[in-house]
C-alpha positions in Angstrom: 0.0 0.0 0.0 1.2 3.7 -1.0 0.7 6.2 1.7 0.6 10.2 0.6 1.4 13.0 2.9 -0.3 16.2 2.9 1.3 19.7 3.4 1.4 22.9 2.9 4.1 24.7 1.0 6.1 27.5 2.2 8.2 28.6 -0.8 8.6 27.3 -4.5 11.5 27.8 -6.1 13.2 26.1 -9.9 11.0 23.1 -9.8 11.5 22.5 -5.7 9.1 23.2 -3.2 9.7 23.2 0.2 6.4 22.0 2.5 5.2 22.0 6.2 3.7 18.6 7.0 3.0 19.0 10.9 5.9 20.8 11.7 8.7 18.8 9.8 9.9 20.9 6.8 11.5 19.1 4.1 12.2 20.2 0.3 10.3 17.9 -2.5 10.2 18.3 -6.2 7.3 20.0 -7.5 8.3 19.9 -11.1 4.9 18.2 -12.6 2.4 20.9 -10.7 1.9 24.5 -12.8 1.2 27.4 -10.8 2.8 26.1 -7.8 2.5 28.8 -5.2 3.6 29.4 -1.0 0.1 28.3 1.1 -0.7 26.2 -1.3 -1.9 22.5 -0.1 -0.2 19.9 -2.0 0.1 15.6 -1.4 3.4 14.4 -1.5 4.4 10.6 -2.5 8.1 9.6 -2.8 9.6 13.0 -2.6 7.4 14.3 -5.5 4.8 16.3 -4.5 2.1 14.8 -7.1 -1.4 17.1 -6.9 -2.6 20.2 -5.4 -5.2 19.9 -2.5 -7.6 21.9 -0.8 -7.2 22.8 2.7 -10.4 21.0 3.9 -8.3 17.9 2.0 -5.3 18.7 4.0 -7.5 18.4 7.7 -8.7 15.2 6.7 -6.0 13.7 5.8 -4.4 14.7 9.1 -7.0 13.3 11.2 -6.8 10.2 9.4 -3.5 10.3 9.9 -3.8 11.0 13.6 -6.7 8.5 14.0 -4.3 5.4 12.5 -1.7 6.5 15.2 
């Protein structure tokens, strides 16, 4: 089973983002999502950040998250 993490992104910059998932920051590549910007809400898989997300998308993937702890 593959397992995505959400987060939020805190700055974009030549096809690298660098994201906020709970508190652990951690630069990805962001290379196959246009208009990439800081605050957006993106899931991550294998260090590739692989599609935008909402914020409401973000929660409930958290509290899944939590819940499986």
């Amino acid at each position: 089973m593959c397992v995505g993490l959400s987060a939020k992104v805190v700055n974009v910059k030549d096809g690298t983002a660098l994201i906020d998932a709970g508190g652990a920051k951690r630069e990805v590549s962001a290379g196959i999502l246009d208009d990439l910007e800081p605050g957006d809400f993106v899931m991550v898989h294998a260090g590739v950040a692989i599609a935008k997300i909402t914020q409401d998308e973000d929660d409930e993937a958290a509290e899944l998250m939590e819940n499986l702890s």
